[in-house]
mmJSON file of the N, C-alpha and C atoms, coordinates in Angstrom:
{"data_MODEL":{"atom_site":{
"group_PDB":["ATOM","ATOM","ATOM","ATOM","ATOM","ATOM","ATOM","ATOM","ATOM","ATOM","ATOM","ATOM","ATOM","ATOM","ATOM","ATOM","ATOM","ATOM","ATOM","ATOM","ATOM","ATOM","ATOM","ATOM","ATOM","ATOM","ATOM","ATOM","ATOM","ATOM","ATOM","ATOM","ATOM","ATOM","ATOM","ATOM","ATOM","ATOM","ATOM","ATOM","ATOM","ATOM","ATOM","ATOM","ATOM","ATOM","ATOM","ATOM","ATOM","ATOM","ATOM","ATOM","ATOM","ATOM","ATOM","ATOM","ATOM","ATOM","ATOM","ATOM","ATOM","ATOM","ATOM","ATOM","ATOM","ATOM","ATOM","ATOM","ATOM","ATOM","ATOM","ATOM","ATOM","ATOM","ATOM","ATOM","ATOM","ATOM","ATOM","ATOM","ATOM","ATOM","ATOM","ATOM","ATOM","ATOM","ATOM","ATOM","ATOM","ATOM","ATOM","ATOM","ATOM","ATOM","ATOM","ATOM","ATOM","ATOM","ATOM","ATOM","ATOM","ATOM","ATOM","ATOM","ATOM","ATOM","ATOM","ATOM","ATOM","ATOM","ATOM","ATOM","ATOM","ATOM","ATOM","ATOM","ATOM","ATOM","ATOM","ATOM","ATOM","ATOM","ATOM","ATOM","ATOM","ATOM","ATOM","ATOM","ATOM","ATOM","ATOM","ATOM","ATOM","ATOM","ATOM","ATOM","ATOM","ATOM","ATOM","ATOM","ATOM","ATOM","ATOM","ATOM","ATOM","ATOM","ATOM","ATOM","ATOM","ATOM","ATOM","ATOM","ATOM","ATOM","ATOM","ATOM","ATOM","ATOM","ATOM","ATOM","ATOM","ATOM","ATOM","ATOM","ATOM","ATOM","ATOM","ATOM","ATOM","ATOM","ATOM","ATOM","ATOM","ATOM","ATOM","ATOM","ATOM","ATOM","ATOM","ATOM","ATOM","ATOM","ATOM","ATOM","ATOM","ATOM","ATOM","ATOM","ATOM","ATOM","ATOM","ATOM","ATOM","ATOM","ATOM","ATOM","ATOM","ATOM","ATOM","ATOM","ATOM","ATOM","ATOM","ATOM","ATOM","ATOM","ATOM","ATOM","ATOM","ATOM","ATOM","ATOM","ATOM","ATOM","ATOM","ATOM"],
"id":[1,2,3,4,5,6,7,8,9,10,11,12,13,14,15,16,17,18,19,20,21,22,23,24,25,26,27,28,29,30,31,32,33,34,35,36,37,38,39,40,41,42,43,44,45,46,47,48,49,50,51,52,53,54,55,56,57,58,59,60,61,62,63,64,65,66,67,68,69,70,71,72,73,74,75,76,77,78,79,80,81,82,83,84,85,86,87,88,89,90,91,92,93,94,95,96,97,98,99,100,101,102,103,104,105,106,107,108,109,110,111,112,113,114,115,116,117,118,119,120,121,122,123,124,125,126,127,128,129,130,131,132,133,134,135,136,137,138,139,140,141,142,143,144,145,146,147,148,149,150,151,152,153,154,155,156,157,158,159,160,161,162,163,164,165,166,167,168,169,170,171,172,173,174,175,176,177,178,179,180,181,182,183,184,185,186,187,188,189,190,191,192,193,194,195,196,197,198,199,200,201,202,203,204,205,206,207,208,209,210,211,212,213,214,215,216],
"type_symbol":["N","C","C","N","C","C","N","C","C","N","C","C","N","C","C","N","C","C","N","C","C","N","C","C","N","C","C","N","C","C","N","C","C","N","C","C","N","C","C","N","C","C","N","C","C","N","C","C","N","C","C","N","C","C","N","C","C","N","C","C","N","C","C","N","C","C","N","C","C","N","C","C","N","C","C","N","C","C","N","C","C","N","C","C","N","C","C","N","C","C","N","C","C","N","C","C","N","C","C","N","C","C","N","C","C","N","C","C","N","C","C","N","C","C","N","C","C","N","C","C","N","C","C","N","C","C","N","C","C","N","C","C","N","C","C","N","C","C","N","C","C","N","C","C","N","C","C","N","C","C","N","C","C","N","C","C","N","C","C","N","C","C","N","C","C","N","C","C","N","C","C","N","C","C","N","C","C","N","C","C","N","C","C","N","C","C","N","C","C","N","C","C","N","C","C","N","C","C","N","C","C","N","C","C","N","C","C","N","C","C","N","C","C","N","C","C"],
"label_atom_id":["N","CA","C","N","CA","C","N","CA","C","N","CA","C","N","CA","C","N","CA","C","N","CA","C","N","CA","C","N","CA","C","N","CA","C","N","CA","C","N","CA","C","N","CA","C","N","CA","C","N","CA","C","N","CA","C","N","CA","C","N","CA","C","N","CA","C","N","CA","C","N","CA","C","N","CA","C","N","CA","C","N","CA","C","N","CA","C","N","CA","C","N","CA","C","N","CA","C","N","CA","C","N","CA","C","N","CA","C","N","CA","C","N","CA","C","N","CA","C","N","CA","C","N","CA","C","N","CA","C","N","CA","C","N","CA","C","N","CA","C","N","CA","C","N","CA","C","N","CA","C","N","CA","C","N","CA","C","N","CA","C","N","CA","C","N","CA","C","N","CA","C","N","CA","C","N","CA","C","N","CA","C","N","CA","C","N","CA","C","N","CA","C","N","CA","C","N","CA","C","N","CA","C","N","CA","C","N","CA","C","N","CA","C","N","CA","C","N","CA","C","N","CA","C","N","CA","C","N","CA","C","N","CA","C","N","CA","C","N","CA","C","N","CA","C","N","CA","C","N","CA","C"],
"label_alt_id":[null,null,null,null,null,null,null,null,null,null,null,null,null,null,null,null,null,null,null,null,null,null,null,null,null,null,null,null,null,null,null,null,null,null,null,null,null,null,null,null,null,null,null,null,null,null,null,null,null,null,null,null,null,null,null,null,null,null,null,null,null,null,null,null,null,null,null,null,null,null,null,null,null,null,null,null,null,null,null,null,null,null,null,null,null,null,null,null,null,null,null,null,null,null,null,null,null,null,null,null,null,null,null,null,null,null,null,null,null,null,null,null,null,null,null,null,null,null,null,null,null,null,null,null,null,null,null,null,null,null,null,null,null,null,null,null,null,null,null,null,null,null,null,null,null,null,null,null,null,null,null,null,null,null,null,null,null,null,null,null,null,null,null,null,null,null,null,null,null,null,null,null,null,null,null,null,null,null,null,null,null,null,null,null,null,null,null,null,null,null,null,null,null,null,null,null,null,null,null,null,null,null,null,null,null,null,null,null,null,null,null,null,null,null,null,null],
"label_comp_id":["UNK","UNK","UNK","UNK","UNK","UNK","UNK","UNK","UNK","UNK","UNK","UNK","UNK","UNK","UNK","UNK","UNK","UNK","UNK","UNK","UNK","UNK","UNK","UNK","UNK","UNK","UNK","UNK","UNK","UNK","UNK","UNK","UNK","UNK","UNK","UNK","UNK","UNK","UNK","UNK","UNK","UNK","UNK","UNK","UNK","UNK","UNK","UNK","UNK","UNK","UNK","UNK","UNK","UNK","UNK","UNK","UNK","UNK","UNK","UNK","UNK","UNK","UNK","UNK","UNK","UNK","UNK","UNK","UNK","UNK","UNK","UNK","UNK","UNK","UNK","UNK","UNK","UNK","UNK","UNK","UNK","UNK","UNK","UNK","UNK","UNK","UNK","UNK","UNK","UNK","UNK","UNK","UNK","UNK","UNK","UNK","UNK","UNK","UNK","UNK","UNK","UNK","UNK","UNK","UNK","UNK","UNK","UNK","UNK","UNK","UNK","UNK","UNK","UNK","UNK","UNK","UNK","UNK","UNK","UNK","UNK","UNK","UNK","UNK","UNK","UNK","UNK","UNK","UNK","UNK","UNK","UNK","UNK","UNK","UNK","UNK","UNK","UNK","UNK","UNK","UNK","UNK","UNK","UNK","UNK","UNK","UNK","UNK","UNK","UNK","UNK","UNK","UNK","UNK","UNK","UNK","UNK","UNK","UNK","UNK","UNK","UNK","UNK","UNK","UNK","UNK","UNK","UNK","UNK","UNK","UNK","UNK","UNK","UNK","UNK","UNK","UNK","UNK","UNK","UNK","UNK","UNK","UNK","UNK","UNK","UNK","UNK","UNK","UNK","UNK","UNK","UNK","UNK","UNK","UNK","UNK","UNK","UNK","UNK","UNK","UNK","UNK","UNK","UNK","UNK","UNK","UNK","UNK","UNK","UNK","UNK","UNK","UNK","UNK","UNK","UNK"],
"label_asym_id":["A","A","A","A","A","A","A","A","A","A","A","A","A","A","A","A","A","A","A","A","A","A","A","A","A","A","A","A","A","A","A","A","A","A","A","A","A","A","A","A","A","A","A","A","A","A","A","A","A","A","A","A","A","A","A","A","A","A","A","A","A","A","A","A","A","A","A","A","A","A","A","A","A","A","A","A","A","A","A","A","A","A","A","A","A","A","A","A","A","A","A","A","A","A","A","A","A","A","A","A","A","A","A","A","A","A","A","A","A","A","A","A","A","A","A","A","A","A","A","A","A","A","A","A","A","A","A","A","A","A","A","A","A","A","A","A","A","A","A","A","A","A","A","A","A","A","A","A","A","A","A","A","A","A","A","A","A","A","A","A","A","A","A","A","A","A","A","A","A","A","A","A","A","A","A","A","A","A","A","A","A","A","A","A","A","A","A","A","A","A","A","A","A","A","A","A","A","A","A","A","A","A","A","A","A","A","A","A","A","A","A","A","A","A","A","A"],
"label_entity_id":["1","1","1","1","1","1","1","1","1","1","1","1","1","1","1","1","1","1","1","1","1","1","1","1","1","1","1","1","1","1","1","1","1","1","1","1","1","1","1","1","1","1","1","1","1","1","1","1","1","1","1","1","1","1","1","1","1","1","1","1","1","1","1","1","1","1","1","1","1","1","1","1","1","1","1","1","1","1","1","1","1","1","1","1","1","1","1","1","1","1","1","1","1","1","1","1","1","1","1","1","1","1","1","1","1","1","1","1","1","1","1","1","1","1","1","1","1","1","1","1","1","1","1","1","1","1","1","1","1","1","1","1","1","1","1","1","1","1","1","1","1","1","1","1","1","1","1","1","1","1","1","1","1","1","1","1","1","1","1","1","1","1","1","1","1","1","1","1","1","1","1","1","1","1","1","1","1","1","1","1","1","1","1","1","1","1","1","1","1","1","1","1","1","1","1","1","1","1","1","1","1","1","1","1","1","1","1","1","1","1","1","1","1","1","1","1"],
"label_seq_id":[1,1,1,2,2,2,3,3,3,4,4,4,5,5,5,6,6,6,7,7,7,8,8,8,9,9,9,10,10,10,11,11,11,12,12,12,13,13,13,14,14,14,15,15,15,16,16,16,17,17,17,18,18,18,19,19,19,20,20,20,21,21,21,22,22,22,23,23,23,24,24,24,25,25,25,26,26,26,27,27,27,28,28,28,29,29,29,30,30,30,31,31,31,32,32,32,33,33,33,34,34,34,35,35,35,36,36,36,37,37,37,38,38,38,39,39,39,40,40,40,41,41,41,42,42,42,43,43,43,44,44,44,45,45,45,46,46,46,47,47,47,48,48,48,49,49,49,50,50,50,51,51,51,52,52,52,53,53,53,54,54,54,55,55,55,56,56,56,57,57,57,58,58,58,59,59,59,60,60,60,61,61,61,62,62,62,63,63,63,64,64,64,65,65,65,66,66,66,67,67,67,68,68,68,69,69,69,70,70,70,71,71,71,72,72,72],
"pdbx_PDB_ins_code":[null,null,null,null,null,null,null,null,null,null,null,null,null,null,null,null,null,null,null,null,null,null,null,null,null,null,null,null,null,null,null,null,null,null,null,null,null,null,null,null,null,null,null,null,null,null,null,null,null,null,null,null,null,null,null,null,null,null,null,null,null,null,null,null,null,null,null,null,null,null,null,null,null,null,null,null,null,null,null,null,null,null,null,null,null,null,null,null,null,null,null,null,null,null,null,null,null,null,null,null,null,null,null,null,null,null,null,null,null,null,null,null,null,null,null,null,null,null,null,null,null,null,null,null,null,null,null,null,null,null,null,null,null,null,null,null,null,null,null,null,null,null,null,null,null,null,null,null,null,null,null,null,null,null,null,null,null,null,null,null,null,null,null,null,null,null,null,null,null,null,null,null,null,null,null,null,null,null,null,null,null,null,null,null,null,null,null,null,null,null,null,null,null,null,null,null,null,null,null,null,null,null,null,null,null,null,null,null,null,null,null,null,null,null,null,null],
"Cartn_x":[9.414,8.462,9.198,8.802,9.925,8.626,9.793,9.586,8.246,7.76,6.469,6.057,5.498,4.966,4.26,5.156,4.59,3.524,4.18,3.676,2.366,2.307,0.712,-0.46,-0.226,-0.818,-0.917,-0.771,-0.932,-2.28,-2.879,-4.432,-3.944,-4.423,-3.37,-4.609,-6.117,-7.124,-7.16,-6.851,-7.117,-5.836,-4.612,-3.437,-3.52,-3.939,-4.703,-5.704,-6.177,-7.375,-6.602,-6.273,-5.539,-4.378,-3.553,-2.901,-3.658,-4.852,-5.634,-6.411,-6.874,-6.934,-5.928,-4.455,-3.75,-3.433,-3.398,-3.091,-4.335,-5.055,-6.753,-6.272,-5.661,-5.008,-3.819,-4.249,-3.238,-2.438,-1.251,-0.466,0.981,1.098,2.702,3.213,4.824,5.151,5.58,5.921,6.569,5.771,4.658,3.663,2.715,3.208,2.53,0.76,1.219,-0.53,-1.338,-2.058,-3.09,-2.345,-0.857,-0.117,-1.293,-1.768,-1.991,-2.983,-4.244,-4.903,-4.382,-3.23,-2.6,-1.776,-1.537,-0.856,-1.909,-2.862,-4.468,-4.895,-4.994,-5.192,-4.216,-2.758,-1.637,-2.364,-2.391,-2.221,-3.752,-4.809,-6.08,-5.732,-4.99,-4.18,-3.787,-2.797,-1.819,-2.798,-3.899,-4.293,-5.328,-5.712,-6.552,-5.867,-4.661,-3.636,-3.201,-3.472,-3.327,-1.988,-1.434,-0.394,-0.575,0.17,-0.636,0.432,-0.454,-0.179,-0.917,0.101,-0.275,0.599,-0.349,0.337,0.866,2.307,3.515,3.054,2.623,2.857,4.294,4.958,6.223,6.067,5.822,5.301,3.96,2.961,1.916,1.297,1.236,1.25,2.361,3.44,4.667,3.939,4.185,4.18,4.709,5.872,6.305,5.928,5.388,5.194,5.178,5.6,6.654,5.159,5.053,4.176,3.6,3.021,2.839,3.967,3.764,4.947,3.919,4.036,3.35,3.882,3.624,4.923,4.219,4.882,3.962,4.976],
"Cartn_y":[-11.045,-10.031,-8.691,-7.8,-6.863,-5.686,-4.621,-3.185,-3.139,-2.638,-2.378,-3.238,-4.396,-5.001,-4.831,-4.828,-4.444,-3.092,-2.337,-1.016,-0.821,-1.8,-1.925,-2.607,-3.193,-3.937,-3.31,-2.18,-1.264,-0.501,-0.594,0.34,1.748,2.351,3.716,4.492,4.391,4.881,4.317,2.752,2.222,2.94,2.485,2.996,5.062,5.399,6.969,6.646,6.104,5.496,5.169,4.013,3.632,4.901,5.988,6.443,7.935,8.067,8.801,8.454,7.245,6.412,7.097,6.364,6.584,8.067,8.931,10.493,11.052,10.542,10.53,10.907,9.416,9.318,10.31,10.735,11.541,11.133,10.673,9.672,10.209,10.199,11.328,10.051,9.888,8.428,9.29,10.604,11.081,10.893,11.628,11.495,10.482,9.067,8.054,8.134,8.576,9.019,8.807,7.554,7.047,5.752,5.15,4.617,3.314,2.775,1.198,1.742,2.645,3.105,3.005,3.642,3.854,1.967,1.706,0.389,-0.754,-0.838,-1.705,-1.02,0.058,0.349,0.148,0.014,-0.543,-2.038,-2.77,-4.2,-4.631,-3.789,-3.84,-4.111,-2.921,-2.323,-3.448,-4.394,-5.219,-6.713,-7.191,-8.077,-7.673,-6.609,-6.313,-6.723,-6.393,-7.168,-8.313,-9.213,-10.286,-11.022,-9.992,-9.785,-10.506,-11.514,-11.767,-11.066,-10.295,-9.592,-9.062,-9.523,-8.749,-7.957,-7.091,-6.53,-7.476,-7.015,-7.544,-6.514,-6.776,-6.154,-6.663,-5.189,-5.69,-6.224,-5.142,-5.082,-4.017,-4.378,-3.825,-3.701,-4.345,-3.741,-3.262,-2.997,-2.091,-0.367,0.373,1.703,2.627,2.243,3.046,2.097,1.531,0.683,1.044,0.151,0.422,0.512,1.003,0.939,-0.278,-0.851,-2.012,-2.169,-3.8,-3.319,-4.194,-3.608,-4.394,-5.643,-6.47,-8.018,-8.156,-8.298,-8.794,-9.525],
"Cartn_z":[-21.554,-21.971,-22.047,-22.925,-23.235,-22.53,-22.532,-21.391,-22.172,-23.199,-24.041,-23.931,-23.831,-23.725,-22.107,-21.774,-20.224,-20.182,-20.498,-20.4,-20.951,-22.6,-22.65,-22.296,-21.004,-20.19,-18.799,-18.655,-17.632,-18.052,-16.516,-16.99,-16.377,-17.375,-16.38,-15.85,-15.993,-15.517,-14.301,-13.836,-12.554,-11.686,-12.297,-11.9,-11.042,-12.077,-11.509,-10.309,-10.204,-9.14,-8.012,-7.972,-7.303,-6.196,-7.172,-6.667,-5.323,-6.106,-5.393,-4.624,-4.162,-3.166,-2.296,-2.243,-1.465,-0.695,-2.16,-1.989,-0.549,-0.862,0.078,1.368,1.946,3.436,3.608,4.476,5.065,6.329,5.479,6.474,7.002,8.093,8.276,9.326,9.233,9.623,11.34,11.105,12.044,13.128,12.881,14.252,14.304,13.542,13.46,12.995,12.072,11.778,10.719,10.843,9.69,9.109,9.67,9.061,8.566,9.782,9.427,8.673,7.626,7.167,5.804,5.716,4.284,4.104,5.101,4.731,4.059,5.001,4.777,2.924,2.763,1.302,0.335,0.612,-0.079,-0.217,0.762,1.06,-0.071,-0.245,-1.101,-2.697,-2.475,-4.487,-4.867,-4.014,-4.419,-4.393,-3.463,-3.656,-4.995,-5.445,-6.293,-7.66,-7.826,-9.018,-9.04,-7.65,-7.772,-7.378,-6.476,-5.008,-4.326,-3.637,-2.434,-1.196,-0.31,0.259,1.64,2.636,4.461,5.267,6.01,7.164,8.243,8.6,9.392,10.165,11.95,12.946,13.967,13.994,15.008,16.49,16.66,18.52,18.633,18.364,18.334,19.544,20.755,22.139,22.704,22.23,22.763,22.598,23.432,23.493,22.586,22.208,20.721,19.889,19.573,18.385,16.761,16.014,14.889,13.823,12.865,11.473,11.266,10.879,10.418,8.803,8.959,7.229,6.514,5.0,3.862,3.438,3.308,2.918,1.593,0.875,-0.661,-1.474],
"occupancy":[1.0,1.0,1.0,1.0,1.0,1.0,1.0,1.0,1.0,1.0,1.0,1.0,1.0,1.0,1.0,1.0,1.0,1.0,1.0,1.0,1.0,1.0,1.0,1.0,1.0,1.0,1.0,1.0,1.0,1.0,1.0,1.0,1.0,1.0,1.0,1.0,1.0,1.0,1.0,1.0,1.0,1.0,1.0,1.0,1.0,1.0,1.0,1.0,1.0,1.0,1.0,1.0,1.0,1.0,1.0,1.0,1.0,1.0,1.0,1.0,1.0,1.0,1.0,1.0,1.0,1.0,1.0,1.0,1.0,1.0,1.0,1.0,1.0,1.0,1.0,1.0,1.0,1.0,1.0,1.0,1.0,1.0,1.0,1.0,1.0,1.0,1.0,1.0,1.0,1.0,1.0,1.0,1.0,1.0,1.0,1.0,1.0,1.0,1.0,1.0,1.0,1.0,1.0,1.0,1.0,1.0,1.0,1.0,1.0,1.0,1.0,1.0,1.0,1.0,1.0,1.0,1.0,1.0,1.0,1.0,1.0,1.0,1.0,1.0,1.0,1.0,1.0,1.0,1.0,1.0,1.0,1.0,1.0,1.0,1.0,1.0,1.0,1.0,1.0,1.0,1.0,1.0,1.0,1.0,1.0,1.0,1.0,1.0,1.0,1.0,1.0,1.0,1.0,1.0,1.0,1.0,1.0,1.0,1.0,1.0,1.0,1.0,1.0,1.0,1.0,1.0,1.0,1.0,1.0,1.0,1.0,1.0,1.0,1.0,1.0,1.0,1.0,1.0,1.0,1.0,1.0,1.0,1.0,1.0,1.0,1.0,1.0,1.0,1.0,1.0,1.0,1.0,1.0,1.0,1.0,1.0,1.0,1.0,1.0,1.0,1.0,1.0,1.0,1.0,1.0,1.0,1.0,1.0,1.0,1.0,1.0,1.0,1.0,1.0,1.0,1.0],
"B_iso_or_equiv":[0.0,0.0,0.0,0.0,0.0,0.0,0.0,0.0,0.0,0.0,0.0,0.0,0.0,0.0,0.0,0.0,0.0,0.0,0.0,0.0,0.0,0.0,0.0,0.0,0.0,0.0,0.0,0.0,0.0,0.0,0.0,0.0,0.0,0.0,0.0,0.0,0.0,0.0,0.0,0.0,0.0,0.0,0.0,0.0,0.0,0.0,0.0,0.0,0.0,0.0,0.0,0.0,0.0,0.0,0.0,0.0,0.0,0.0,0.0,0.0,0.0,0.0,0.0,0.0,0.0,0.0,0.0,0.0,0.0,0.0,0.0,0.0,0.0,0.0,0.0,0.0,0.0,0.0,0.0,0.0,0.0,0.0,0.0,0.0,0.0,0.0,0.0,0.0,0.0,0.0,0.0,0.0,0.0,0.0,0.0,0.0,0.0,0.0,0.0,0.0,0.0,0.0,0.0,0.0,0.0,0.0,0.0,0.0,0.0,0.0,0.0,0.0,0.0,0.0,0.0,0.0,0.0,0.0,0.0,0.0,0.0,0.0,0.0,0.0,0.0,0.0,0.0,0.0,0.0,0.0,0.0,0.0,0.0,0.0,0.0,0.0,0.0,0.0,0.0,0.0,0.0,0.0,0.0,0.0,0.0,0.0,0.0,0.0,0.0,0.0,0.0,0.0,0.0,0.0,0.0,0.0,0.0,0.0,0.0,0.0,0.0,0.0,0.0,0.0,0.0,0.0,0.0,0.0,0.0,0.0,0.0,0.0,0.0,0.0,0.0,0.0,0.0,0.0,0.0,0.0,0.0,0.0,0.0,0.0,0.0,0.0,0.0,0.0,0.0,0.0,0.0,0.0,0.0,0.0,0.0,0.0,0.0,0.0,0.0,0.0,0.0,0.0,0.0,0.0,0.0,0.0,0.0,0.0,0.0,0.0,0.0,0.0,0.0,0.0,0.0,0.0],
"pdbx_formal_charge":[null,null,null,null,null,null,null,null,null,null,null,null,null,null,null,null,null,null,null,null,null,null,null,null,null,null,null,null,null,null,null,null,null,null,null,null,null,null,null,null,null,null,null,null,null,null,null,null,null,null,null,null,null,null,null,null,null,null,null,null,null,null,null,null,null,null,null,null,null,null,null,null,null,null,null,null,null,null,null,null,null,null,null,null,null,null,null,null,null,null,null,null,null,null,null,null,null,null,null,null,null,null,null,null,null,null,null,null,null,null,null,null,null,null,null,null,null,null,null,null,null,null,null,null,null,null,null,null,null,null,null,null,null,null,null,null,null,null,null,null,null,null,null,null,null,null,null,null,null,null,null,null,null,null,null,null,null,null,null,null,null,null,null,null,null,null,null,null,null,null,null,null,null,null,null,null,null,null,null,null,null,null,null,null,null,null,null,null,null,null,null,null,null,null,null,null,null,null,null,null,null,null,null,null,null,null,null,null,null,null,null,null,null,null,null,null],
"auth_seq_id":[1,1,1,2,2,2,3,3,3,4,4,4,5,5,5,6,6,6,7,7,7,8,8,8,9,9,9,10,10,10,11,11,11,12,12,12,13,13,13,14,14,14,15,15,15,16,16,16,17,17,17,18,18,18,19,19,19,20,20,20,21,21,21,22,22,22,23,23,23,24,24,24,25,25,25,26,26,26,27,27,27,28,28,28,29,29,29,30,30,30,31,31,31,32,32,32,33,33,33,34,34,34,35,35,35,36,36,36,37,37,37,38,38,38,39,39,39,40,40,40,41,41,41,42,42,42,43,43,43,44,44,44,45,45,45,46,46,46,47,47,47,48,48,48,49,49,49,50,50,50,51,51,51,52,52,52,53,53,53,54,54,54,55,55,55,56,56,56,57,57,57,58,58,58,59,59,59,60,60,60,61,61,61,62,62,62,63,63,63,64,64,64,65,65,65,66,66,66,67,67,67,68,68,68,69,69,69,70,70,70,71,71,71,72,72,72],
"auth_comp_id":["UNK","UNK","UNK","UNK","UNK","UNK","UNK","UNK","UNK","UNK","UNK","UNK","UNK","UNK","UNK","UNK","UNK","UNK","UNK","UNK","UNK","UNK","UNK","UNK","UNK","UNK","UNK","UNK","UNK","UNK","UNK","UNK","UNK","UNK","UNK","UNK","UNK","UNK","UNK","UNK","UNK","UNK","UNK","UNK","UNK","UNK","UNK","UNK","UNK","UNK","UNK","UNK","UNK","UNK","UNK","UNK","UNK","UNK","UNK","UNK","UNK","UNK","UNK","UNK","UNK","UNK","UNK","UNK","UNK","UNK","UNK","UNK","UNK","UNK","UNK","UNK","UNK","UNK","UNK","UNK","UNK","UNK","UNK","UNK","UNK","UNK","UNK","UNK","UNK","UNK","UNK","UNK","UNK","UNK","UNK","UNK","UNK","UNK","UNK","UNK","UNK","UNK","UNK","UNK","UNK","UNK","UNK","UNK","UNK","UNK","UNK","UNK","UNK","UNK","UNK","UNK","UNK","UNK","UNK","UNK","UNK","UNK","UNK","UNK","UNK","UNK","UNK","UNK","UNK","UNK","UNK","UNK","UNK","UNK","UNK","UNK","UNK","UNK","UNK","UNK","UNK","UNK","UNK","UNK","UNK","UNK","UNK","UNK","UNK","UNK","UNK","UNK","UNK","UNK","UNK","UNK","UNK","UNK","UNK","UNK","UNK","UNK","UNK","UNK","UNK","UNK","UNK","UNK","UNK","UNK","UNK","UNK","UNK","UNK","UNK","UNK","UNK","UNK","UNK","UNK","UNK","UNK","UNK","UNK","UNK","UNK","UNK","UNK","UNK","UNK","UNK","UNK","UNK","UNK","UNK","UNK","UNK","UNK","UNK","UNK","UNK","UNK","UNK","UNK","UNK","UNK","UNK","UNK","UNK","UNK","UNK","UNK","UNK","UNK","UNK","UNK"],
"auth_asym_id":["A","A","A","A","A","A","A","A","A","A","A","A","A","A","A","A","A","A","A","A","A","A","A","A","A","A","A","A","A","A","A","A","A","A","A","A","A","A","A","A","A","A","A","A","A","A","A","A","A","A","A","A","A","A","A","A","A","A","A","A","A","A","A","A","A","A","A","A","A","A","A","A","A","A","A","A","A","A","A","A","A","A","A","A","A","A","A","A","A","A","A","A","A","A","A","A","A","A","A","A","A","A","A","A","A","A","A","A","A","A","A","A","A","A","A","A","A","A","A","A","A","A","A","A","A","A","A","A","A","A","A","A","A","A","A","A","A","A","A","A","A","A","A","A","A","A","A","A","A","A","A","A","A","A","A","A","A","A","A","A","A","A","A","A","A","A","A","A","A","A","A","A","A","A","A","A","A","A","A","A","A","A","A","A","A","A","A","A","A","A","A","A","A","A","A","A","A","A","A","A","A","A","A","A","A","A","A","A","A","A","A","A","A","A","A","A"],
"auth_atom_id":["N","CA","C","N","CA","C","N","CA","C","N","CA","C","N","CA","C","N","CA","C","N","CA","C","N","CA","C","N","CA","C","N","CA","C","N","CA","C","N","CA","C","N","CA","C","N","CA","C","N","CA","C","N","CA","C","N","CA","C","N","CA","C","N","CA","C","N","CA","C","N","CA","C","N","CA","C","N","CA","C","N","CA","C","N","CA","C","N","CA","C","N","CA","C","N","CA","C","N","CA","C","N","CA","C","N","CA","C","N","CA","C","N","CA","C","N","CA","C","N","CA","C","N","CA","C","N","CA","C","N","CA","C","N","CA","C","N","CA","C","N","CA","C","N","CA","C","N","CA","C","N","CA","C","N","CA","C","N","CA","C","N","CA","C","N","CA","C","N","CA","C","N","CA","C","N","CA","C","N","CA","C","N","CA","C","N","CA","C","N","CA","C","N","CA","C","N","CA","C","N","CA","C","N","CA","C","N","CA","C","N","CA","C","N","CA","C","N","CA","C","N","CA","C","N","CA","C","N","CA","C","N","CA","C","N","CA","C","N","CA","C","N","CA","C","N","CA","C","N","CA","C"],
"pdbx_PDB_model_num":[1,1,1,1,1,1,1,1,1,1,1,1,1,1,1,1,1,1,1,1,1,1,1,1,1,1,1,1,1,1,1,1,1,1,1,1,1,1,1,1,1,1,1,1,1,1,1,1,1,1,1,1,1,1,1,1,1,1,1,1,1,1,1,1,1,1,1,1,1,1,1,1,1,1,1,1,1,1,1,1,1,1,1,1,1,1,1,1,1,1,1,1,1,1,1,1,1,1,1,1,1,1,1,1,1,1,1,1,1,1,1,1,1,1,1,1,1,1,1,1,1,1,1,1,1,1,1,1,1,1,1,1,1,1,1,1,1,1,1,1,1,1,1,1,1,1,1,1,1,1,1,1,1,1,1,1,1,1,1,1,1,1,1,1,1,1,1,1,1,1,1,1,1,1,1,1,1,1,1,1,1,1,1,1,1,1,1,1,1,1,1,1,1,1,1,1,1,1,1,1,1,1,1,1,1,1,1,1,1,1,1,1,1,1,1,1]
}}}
């Protein structure tokens, strides 16, 4: 499938949607904040296109505990 072809199969109204969704959360990795929020709405976008896609917890009862990660 060639680059155009692709490109006209992009909804760019959902795509806009989608990105302001995300823009929404206010997520800062430093002070761990809102992460699994913004990850859970990643993990939505991508099953919504037909992704299949989950959150990876590292050590989620550890005390510093790490982000969750998106796997897709």
């Amino acid at each position: 499938m060639a680059i155009n072809d692709i490109i006209s199969e992009i909804d760019i109204n959902k795509l806009i949607n989608d990105l302001q969704r995300l823009i929404k959360i206010s997520s800062v990795s430093a002070r761990k904040q809102n992460l699994e929020e913004c990850a859970n709405e990643i993990v939505k976008i991508m099953r919504g296109i037909g992704i299949f896609a989950e959150l990876i917890y590292l050590n989620k009862n550890e005390k510093n505990e790490a982000p969750p990660i998106v796997y897709g």
